[in-house]
C-alpha positions as CSV (number, residue, x, y, z in Angstrom):
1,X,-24.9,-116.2,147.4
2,X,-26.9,-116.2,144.3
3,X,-30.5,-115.3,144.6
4,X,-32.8,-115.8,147.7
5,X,-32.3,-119.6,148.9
6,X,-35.9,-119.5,150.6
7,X,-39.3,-118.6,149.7
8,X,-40.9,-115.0,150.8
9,X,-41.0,-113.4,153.0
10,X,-37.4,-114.6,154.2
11,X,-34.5,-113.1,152.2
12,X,-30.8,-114.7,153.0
13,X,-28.4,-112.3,150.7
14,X,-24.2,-111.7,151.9
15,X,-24.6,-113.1,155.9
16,X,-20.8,-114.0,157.4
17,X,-20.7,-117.0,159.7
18,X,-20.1,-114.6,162.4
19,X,-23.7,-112.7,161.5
20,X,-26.3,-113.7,164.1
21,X,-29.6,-114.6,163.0
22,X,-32.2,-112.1,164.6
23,X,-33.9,-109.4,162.6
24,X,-35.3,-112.0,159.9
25,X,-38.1,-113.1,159.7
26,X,-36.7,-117.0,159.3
27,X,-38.8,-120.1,159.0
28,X,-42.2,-119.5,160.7
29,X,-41.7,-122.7,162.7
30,X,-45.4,-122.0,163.8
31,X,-46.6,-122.7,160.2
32,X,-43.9,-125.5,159.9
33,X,-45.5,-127.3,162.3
34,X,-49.2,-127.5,161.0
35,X,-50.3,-131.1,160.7
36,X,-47.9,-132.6,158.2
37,X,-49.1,-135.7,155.2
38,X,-49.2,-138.5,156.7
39,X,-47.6,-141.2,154.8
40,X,-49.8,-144.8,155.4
41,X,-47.0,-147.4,155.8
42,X,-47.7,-150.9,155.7
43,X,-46.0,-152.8,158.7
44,X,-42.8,-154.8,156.9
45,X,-42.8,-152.2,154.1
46,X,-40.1,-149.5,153.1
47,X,-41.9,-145.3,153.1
48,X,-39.7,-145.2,149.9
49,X,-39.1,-147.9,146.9
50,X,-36.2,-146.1,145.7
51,X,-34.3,-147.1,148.2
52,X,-31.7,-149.8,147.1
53,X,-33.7,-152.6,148.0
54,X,-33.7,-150.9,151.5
55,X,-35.4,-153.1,154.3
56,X,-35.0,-156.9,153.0
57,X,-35.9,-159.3,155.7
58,X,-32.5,-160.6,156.3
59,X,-32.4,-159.4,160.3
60,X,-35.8,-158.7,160.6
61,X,-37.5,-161.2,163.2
62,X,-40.4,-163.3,161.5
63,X,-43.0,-161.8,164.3
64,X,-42.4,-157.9,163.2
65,X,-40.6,-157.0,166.1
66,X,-37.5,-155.9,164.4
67,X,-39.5,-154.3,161.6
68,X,-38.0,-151.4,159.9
69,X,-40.7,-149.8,159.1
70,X,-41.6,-147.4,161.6
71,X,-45.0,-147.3,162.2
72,X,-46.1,-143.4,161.9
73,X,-47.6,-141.5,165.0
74,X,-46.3,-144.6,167.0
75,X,-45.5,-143.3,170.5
76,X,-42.8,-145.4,173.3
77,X,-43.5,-144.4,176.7
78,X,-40.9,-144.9,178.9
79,X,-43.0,-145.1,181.9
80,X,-45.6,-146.6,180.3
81,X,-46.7,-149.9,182.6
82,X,-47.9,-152.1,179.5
83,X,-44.9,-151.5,177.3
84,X,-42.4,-152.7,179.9
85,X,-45.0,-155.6,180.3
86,X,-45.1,-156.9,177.0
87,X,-41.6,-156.5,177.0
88,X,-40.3,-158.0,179.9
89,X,-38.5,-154.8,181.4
90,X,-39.1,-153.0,184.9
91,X,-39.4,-149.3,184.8
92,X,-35.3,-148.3,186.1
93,X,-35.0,-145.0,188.2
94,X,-32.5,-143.7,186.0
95,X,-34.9,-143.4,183.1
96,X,-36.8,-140.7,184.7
97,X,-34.1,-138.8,186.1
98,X,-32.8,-139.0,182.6
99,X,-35.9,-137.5,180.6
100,X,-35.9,-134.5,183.6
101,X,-32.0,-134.0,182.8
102,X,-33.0,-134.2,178.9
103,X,-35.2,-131.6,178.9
104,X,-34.0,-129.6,181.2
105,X,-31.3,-129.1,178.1
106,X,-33.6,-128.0,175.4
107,X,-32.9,-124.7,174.0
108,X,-35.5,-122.6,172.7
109,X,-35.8,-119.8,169.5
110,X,-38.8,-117.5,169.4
111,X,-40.4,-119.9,172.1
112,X,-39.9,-123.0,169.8
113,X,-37.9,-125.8,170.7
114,X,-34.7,-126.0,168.4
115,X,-32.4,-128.5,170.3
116,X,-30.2,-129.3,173.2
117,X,-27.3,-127.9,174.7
118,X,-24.1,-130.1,175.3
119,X,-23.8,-130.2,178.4
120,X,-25.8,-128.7,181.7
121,X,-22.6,-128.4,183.5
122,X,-22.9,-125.2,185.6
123,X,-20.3,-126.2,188.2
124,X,-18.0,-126.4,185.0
125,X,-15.6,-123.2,185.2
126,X,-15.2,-123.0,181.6
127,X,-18.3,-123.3,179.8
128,X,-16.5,-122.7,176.1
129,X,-19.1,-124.0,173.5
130,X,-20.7,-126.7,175.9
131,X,-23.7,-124.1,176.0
132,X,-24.4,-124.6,172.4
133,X,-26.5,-126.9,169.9
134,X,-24.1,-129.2,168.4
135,X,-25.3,-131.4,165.7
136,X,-23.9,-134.5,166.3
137,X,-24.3,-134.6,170.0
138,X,-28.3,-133.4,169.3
139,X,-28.6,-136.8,166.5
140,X,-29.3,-139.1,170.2
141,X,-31.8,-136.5,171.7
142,X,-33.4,-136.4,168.5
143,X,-33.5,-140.3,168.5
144,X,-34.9,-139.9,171.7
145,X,-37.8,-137.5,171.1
146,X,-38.8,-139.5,167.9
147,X,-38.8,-142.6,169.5
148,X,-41.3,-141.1,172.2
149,X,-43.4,-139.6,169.8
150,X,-42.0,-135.3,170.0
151,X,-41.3,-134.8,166.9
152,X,-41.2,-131.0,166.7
153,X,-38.4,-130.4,168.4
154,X,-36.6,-132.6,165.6
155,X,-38.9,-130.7,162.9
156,X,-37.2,-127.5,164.2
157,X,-33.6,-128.3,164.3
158,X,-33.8,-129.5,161.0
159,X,-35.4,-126.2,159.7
160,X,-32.6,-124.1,161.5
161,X,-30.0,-125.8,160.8
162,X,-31.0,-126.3,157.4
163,X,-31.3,-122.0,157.0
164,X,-27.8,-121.6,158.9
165,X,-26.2,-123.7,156.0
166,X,-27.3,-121.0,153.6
167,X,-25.4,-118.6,154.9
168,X,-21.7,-117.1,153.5
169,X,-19.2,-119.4,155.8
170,X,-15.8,-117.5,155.8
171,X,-12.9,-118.2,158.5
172,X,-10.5,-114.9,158.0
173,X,-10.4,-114.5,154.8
174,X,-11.2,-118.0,153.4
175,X,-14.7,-118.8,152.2
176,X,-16.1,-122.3,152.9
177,X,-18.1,-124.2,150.5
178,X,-21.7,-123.4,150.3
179,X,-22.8,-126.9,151.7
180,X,-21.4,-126.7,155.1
181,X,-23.7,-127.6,158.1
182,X,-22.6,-125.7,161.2
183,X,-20.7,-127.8,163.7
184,X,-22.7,-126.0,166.6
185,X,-24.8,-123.0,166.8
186,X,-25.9,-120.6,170.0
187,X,-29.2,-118.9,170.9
188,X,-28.8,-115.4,172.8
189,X,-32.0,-114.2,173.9
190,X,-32.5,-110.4,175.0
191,X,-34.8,-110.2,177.7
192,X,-35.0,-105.8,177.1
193,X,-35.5,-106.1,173.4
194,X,-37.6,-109.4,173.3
195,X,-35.5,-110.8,170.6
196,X,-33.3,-114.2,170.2
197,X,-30.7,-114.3,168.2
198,X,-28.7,-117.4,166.7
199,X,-24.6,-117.3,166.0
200,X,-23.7,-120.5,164.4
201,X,-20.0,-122.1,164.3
202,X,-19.0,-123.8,161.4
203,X,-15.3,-124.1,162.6
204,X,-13.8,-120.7,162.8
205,X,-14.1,-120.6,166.7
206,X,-13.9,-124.7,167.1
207,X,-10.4,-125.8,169.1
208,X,-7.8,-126.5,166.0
209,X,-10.6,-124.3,163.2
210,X,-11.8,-127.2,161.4
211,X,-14.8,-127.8,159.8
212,X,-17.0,-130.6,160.8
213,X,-17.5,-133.0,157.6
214,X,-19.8,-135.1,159.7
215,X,-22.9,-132.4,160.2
216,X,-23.8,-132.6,157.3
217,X,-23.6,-136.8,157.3
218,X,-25.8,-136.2,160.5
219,X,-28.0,-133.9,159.3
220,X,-28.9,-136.5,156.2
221,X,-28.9,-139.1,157.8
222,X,-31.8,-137.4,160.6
223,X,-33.9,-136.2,157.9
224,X,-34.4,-139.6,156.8
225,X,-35.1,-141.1,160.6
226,X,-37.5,-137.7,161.1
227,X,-39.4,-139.3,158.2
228,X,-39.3,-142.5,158.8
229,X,-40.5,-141.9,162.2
230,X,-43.4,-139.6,161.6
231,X,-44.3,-141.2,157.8
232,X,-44.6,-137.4,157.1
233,X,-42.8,-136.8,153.3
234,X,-43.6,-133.1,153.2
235,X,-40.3,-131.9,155.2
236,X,-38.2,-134.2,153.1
237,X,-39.7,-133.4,150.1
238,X,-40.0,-129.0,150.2
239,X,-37.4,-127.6,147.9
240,X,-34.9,-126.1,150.7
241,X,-34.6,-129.9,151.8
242,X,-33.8,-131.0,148.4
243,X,-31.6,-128.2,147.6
244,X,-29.9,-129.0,151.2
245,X,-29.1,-132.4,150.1
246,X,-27.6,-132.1,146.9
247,X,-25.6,-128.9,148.4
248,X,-23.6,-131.6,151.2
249,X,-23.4,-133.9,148.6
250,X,-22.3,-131.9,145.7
251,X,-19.3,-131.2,148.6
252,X,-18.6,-134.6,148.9
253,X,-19.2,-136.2,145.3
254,X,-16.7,-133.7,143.8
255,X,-14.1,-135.6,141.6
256,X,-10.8,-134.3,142.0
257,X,-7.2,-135.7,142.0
258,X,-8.3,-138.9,144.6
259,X,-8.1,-142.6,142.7
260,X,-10.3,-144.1,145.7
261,X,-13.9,-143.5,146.6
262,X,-13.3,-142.9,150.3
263,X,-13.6,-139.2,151.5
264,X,-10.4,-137.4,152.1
265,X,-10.3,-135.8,155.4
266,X,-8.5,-134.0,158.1
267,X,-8.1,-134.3,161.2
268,X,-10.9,-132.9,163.9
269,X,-13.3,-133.3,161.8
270,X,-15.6,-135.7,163.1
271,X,-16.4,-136.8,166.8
272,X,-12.7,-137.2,167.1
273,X,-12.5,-133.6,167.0
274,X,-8.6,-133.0,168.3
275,X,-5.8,-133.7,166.5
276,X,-5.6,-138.1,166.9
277,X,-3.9,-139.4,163.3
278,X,-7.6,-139.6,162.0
279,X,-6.7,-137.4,159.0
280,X,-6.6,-139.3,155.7
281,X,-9.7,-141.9,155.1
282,X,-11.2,-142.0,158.7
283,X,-13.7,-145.6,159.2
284,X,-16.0,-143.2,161.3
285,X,-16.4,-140.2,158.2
286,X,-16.6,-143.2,155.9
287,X,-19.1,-145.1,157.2
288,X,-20.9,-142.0,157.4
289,X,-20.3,-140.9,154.2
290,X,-21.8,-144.0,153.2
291,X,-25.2,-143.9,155.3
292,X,-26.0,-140.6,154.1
293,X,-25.5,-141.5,150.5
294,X,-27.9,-143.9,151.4
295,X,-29.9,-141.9,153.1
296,X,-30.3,-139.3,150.6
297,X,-30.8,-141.5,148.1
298,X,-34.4,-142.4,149.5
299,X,-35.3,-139.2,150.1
300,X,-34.2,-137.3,147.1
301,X,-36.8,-136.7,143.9
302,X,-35.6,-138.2,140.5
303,X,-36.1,-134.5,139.1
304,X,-34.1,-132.7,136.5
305,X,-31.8,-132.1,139.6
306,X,-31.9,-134.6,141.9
307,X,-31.5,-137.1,138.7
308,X,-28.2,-136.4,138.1
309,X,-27.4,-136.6,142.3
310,X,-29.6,-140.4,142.1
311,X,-27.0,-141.7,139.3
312,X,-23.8,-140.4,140.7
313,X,-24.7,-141.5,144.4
314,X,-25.3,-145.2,143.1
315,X,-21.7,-145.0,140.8
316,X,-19.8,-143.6,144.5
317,X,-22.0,-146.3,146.7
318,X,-21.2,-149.4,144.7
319,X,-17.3,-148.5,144.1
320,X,-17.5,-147.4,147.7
321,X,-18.6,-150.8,149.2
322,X,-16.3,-152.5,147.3
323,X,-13.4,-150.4,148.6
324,X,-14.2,-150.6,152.1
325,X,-15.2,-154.3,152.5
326,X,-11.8,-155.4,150.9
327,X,-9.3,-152.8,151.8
328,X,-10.1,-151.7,155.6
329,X,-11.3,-155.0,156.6
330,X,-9.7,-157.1,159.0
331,X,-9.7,-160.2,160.3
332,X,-7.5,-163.2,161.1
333,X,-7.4,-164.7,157.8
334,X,-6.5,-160.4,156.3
335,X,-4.2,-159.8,159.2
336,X,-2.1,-163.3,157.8
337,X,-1.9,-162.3,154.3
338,X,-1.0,-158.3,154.9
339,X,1.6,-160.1,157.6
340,X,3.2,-162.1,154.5
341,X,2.8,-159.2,152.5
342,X,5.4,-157.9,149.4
343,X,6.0,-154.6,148.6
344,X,7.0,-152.5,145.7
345,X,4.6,-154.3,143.5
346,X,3.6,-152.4,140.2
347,X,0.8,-152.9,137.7
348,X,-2.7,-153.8,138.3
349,X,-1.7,-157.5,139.4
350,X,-0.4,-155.6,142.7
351,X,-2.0,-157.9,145.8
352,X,-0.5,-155.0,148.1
353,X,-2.0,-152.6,146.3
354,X,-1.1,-149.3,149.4
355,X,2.2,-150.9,149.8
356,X,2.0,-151.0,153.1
357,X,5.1,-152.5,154.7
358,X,4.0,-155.6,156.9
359,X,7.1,-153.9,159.6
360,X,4.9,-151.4,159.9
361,X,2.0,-153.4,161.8
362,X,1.9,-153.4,165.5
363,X,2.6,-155.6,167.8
364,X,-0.9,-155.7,170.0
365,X,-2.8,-156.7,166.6
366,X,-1.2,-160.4,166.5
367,X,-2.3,-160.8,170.3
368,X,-6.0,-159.1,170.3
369,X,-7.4,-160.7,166.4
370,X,-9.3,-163.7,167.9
371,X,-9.4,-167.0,165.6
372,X,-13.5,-165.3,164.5
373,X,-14.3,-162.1,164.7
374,X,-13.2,-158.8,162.8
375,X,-13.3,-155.3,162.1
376,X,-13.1,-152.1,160.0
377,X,-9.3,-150.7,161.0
378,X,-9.1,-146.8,161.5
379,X,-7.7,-145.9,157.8
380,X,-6.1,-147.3,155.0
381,X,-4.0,-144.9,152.7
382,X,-0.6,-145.4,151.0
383,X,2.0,-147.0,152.9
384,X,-0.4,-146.4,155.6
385,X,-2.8,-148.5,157.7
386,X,-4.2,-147.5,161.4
387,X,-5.0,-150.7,163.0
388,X,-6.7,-149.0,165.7
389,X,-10.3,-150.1,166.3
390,X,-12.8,-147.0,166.3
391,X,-16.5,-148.1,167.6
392,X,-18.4,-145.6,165.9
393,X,-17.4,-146.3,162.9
394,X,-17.7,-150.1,163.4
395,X,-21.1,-149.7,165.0
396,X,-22.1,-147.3,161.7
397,X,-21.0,-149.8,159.7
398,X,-23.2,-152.7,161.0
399,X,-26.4,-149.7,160.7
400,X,-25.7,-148.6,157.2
401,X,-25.0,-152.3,155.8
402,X,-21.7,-150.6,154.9
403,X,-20.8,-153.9,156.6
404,X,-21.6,-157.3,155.0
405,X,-23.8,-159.7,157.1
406,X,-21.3,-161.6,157.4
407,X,-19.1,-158.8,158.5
408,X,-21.1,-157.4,160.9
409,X,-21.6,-160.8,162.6
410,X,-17.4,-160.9,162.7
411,X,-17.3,-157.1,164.3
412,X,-20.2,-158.9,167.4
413,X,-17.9,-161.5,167.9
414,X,-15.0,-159.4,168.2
415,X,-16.2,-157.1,171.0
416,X,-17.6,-160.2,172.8
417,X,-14.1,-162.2,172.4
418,X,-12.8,-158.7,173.7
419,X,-14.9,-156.9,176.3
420,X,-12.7,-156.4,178.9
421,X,-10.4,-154.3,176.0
422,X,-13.3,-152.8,174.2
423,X,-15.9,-152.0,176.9
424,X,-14.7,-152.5,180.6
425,X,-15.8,-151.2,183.2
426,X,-17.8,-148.4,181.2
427,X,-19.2,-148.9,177.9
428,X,-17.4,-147.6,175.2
429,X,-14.1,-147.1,174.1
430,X,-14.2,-144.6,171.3
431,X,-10.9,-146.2,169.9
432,X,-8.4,-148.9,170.6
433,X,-5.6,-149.1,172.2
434,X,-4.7,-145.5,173.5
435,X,-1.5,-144.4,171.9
436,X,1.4,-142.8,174.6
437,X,4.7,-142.2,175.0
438,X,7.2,-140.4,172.1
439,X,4.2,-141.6,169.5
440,X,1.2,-139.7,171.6
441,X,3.9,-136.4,171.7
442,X,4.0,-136.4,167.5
443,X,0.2,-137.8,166.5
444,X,-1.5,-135.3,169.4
445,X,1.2,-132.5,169.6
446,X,1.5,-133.1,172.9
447,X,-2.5,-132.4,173.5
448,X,-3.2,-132.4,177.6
449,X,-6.6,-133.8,177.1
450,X,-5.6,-136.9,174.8
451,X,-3.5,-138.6,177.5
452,X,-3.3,-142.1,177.2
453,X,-6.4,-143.8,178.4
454,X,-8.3,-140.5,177.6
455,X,-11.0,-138.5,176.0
456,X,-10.2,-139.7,172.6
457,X,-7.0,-141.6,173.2
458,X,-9.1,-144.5,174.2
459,X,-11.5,-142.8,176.8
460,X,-14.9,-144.6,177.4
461,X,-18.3,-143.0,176.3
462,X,-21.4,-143.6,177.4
463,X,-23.0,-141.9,174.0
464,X,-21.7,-144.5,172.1
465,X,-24.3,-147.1,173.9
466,X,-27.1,-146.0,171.9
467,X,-24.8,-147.0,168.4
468,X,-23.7,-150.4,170.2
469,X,-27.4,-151.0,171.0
470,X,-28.5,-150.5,167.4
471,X,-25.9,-152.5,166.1
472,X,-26.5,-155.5,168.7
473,X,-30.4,-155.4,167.7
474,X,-29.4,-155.5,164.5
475,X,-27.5,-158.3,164.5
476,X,-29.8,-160.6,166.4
477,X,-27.6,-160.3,169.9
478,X,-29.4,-157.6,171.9
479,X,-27.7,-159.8,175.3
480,X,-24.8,-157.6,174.7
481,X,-26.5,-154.3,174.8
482,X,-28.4,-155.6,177.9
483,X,-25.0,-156.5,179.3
484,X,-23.1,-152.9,178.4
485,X,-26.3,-150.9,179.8
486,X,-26.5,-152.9,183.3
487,X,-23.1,-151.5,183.6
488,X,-24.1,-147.9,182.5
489,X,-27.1,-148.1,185.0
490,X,-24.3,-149.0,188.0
491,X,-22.7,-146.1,187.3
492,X,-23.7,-143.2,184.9
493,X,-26.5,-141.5,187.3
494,X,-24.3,-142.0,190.8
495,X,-21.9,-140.0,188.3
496,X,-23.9,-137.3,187.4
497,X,-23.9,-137.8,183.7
498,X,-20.4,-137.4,182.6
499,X,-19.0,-137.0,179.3
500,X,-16.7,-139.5,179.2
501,X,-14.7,-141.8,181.5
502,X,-10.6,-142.4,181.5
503,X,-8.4,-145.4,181.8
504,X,-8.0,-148.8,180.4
505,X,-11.1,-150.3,182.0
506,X,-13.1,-146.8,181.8
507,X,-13.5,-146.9,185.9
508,X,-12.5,-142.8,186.5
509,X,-15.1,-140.1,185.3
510,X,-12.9,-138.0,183.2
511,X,-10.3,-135.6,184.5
512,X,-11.6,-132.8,182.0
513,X,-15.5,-134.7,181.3
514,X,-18.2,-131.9,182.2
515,X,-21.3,-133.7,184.2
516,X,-24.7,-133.6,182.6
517,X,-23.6,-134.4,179.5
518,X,-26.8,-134.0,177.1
519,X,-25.7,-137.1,174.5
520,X,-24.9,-139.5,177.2
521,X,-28.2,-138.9,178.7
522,X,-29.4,-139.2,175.4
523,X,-27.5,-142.0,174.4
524,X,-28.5,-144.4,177.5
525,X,-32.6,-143.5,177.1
526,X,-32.2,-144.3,172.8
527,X,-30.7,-147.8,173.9
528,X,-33.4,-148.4,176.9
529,X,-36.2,-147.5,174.0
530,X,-34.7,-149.6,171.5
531,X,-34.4,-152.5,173.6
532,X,-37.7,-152.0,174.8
533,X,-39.5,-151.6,171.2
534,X,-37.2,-152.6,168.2
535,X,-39.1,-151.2,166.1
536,X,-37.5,-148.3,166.7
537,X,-34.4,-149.3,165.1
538,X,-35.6,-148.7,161.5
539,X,-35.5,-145.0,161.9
540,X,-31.4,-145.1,161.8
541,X,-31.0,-148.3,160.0
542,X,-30.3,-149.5,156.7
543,X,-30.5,-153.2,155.4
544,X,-28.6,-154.9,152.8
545,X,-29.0,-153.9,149.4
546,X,-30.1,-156.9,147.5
547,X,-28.1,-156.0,144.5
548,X,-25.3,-156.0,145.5
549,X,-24.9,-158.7,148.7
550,X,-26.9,-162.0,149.0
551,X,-29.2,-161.8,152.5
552,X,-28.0,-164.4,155.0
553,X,-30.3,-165.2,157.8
554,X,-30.6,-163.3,161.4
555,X,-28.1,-164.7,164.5
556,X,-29.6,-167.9,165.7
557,X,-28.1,-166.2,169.4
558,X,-31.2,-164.0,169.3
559,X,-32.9,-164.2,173.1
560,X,-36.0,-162.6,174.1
């Protein structure tokens, strides 16, 4: 590693991704936490101009409910009396139990708060990394902690996390690019010594050793809701932020041998972390890829070296856009013309530009596209297209304005038109429909967990409320969230907090799920806050960029 990354007194030189993080004298999260600038935002007003036209009006309700614009220092009780007045909502049970199970998770370094652990699952006989700080599961108990007005906790995990990326990442004797965010990290704490340690993962002890591409998507994309949040720049704006950025994007802006601006990926490699025919152009890493582009570019300074970074994010975000919105979307009128498609076509006139063979589509499509409604399929490569719907991606899509207005209003209708498919029993299936038989033997290997119905063969999690929520609010329909949490509160706490939940209509907690699972607990009190303030939504979402999309008014379904 070239030089010291930090400022004194810290000193990161030649540390292996199997090096702990003791002795040094890291970021004095003490003095990181001395009162930060305040940022004065005006209500209906973006913290940052450069922002692609960020925060039009075009959902925003007229009385500044829906305002993106987090207001700074603004604080949601969840057992706050008046809030649940204004708003119509009774106090549930499960919302207290929740917060108890939420922080009963939090993991400390040097008696500072620095995250939570998966899951709190001490009946579990296998504990394998469950005990550890992953950073995608902690993105909803961040959401959570902002929302009610803890920031420091989410001020911490973004310092650490930030100093594990600056270490030397090697799995055997491969070294991994210096950008990488660790998928997961662990602190030991020695009680004889007085010391904590930290080990971080960033893939060479994960199940199939690959590295997450999504941490660093999350760790962007949290930055900019930390700040949005609190209104406080200075975090956002120090040079190891900065340098953080362009580091996970220089990984991802690289031009190589690809012809398309989607990210090429493996498989495992995002919340779909077992092998599942995700590897290719994955909806969930590009719709990700695409928010933290976004992200970043708000946040980064138009320096000598974030110039450079500004000019080749807009290039990648408009090319980008276009691919996505007319290559993986899908709807009746799409499904119709791939149906009638021709193949070996040459030249740029090509209409079937992947060649992919219209044999090749699957039966259940024809019988679940509704007449309105669509979606973002799974992945589009040569003579290759995964109709499989993936929420997260979907739901990321509608947040980022990956998704066109009118696009995201199509992807509503579809899960309404389809909620017995696409939610059940238990909100939500990461992905359907499960795959099984001699296909689920060759796309899994065979993989015992992915069982049709299953984990991620089409399992049910309640994490994915808080992204269903967002979008719903979003989109001017929060009935639907209403609907998919009354049948989380039925269930989820009677459950013990699971991870997930198997078969078709998600009524079975998962054969492998461990209990007190952190992001479901999460997950559910993001959604109950969201619904209860909307506000709250600006922190993680993105609106239309003017420039490139006309703004069409909000939902006229919108109820109160």
């Amino acid at each position: 590693m070239e030089g010291n990354y930090y400022k004194e007194p810290l000193e990161l030189k030649d540390f292996g991704s199997h090096c702990s993080l003791s002795e040094m004298d890291d970021f004095d999260l003490t003095r990181a936490l001395e009162k930060p600038r305040q940022l004065k935002i005006e209500r209906k007003r973006s913290f940052d101009e450069r922002s692609m036209s960020e925060l039009s009006t075009g959902y925003a309700r007229h009385d500044s409910v829906l305002d993106m614009a987090h207001t700074p220092g603004s604080r949601s009780i969840v057992d706050t009396p008046l809030s649940y007045a204004r708003n119509s909502f009774e106090p549930h049970p499960m919302v207290a139990e929740a917060w108890e199970a939420l922080r009963r998770s939090m993991v400390f370094f040097r008696g500072q708060p620095v995250g939570t652990i998966a899951a709190y699952d001490h009946a579990s006989e296998e504990v394998l990394n469950y005990d550890q700080v992953f950073v995608r599961d902690f993105v909803p108990s961040a959401l959570a902690f902002l929302m009610n007005g803890e920031p420091d906790i989410v001020k911490n995990f973004l310092l650490k996390t930030l100093q594990l990326q600056g270490w030397e990442k090697r799995v055997d004797r491969f070294k991994l690019g210096e950008g990488v965010m660790p998928a997961s990290f662990k602190v030991l704490h020695d009680p004889i010594r007085k010391t904590d340690t930290i080990i971080a993962d960033f893939g060479e002890s994960a199940i199939g050793r690959v590295a997450p591409v999504d941490s660093g998507f999350w760790w962007i994309i949290l930055l900019r809701a930390y700040t949005k949040s609190t209104g406080d720049l200075t975090l956002s704006e120090t040079p190891e932020c900065q340098k953080g950025m362009r580091l996970i994007l220089s990984l991802c802006l690289s031009e190589g041998f690809d012809t398309f601006p989607t990210l090429l990926c493996a498989d495992g490699c995002s919340m779909v972390d077992r092998r599942m025919g995700v590897y290719g152009y994955p909806i969930e890493i590009q719709a990700l890829f695409f928010m933290a582009l976004r992200s970043a570019l708000s946040m980064l300074k138009p320096d000598d070296e974030g110039r450079e970074f500004i000019e080749r994010i807009v290039k990648r975000l408009h090319a980008l856009s276009f691919h996505m919105r007319n290559y993986f979307w899908l709807d009746f009128q799409q499904l119709n013309d791939i149906y009638r498609y021709k193949t070996e076509e040459y030249s740029h006139t090509a209409v079937n530009k992947f060649n992919v063979m219209p044999d090749s589509i699957p039966d259940w499509v024809f019988d679940f596209m509704p007449h309105r409604g669509g979606y973002f399929v799974g992945n589009v490569s040569p003579a290759r297209m995964d109709f499989r719907w993936f929420s997260l991606g979907n739901c990321v899509s509608i947040l980022s304005s990956l998704a066109t207005p009118d696009q995201s209003m199509a992807i509503m209708d579809l899960l309404e038109h389809r909620w017995e498919e696409l939610v059940g029993e238990m909100p939500l299936k990461i992905c359907y429909p499960c795959i099984e038989g001699h296909e689920w033997r060759i796309v899994t290997g065979c993989d015992p967990k992915n069982t049709r119905w299953s984990y991620h063969n089409g399992g049910s999690w309640p994490v994915l409320l808080w992204t269903l929520t967002a979008a719903c609010i979003k989109t001017g329909r929060p009935q639907i969230a209403r609907r998919a949490i009354d049948l989380i509160e039925s269930r989820l706490h009677r459950d013990c907090w699971p991870e997930y939940y198997d078969g078709k209509q998600g009524r079975y907690v998962g054969k492998q799920a461990r209990k007190f699972q952190t992001w479901s607990i999460a997950g559910y009190l993001v959604a109950k806050m969201m619904l209860e303030d909307p506000s709250h939504i600006g922190m993680i979402s993105l609106e239309e960029d003017k420039q490139m999309k006309p703004v069409i008014k909000r939902s006229a379904s919108w109820t109160c």
